[in-house]
C-alpha positions in Angstrom: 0.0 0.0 0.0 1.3 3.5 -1.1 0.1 7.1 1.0 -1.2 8.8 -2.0 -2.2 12.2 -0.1 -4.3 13.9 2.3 -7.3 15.9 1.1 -9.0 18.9 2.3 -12.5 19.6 1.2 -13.4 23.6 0.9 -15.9 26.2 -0.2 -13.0 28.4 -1.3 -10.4 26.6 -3.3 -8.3 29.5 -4.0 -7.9 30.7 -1.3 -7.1 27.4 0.9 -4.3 27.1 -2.0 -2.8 30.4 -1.5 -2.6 29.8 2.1 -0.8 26.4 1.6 1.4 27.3 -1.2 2.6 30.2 1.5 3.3 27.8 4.0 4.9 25.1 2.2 5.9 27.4 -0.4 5.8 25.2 -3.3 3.5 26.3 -6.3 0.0 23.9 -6.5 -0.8 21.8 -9.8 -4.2 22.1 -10.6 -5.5 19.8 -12.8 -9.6 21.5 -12.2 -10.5 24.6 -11.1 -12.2 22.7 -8.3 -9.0 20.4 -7.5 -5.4 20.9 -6.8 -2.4 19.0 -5.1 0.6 20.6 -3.2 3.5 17.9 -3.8 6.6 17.7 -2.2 9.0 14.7 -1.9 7.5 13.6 1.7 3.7 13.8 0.8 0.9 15.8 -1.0 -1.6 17.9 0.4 -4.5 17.5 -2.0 -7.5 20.5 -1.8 -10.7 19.9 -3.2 -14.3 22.3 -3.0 -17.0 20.9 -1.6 -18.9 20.4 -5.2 -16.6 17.2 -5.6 -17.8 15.5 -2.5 -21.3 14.4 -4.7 -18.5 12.4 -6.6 -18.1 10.2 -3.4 -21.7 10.8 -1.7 -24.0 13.1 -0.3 -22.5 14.5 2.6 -19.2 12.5 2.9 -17.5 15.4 3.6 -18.0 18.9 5.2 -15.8 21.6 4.4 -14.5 23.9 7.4 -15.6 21.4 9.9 -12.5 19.4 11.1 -11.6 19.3 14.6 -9.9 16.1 14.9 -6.9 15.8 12.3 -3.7 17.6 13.1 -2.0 18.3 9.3 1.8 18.1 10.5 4.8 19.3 8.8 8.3 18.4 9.8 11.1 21.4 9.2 14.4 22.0 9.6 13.9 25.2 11.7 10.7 25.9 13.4 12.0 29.1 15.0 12.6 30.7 11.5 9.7 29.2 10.2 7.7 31.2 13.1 9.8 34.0 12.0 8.6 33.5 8.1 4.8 32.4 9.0 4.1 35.3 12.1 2.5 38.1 10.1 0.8 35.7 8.0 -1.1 33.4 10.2 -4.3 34.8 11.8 -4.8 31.8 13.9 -2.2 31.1 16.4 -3.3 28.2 18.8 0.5 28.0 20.4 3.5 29.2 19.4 7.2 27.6 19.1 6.8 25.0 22.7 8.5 22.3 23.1 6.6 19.1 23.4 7.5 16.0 26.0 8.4 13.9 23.2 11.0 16.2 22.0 10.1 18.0 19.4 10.0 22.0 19.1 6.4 22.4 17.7 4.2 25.4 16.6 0.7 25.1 15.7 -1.9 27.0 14.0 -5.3 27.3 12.1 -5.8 27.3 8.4 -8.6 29.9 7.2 -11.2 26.9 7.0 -9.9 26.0 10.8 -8.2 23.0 9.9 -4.8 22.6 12.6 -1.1 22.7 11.4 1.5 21.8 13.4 5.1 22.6 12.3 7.9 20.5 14.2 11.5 19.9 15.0 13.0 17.0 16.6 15.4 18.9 19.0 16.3 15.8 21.3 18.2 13.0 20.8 15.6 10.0 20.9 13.3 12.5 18.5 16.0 12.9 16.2 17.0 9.3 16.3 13.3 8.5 15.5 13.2 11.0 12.4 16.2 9.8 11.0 15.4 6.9 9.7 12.1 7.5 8.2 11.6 7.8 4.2 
């Protein structure tokens, strides 16, 4: 079995991409006006509107209404990423804090509310577990 992507469903396509294309600063491929994918060599972030969910069923999805996924990023510097990412982000929920299992992590809201969390390892045994991870 391959990961192929995560996918968020949306009322506002454009602007869900802007926001991630600032934050992972890579530019989206849109193959629809109503689809796009943010690829980089870990994983892709797909973001679809809300119109596509009648592809999988009524009411399989709800845009805007996730409170139990946490989309996480993994950089080399979350300190200058918090740096990069302050005046941009609207939705704080806690800033750079290091976490018991050793990473350095900052999280935050997407416009649709969705949570982002971008982390370091900083300690050993986090690093260690990190390291050897495709």
């Amino acid at each position: 079995m391959k990961f192929a992507s995560v996918r968020i469903i949306t009322d506002d396509v454009d602007r869900l991409v802007g926001f991630y294309e600032k934050v992972m600063g890579v530019t989206a491929e849109r193959p629809a006006p109503v689809f796009a994918e943010l690829v980089v060599p870990s994983c892709t972030l797909a973001i679809g509107h809300s119109q596509t969910t009648q592809l999988f069923g009524t009411d399989s999805a709800v845009s805007a209404n996730n409170r139990t996924v946490i989309i996480e990023f993994q950089v080399e510097d979350v300190e200058a990423e918090y740096m990069r990412l302050k005046s941009f982000i609207d939705n704080w929920v806690k800033e750079p804090t290091m976490m018991p299992w050793g990473n350095l992590s900052m999280l935050f809201r997407d416009p649709d509310g969705n949570l982002l969390n971008l982390f370091e390892p900083v300690t050993e045994d986090a690093i260690k577990r990190f390291r050897d991870r495709p």
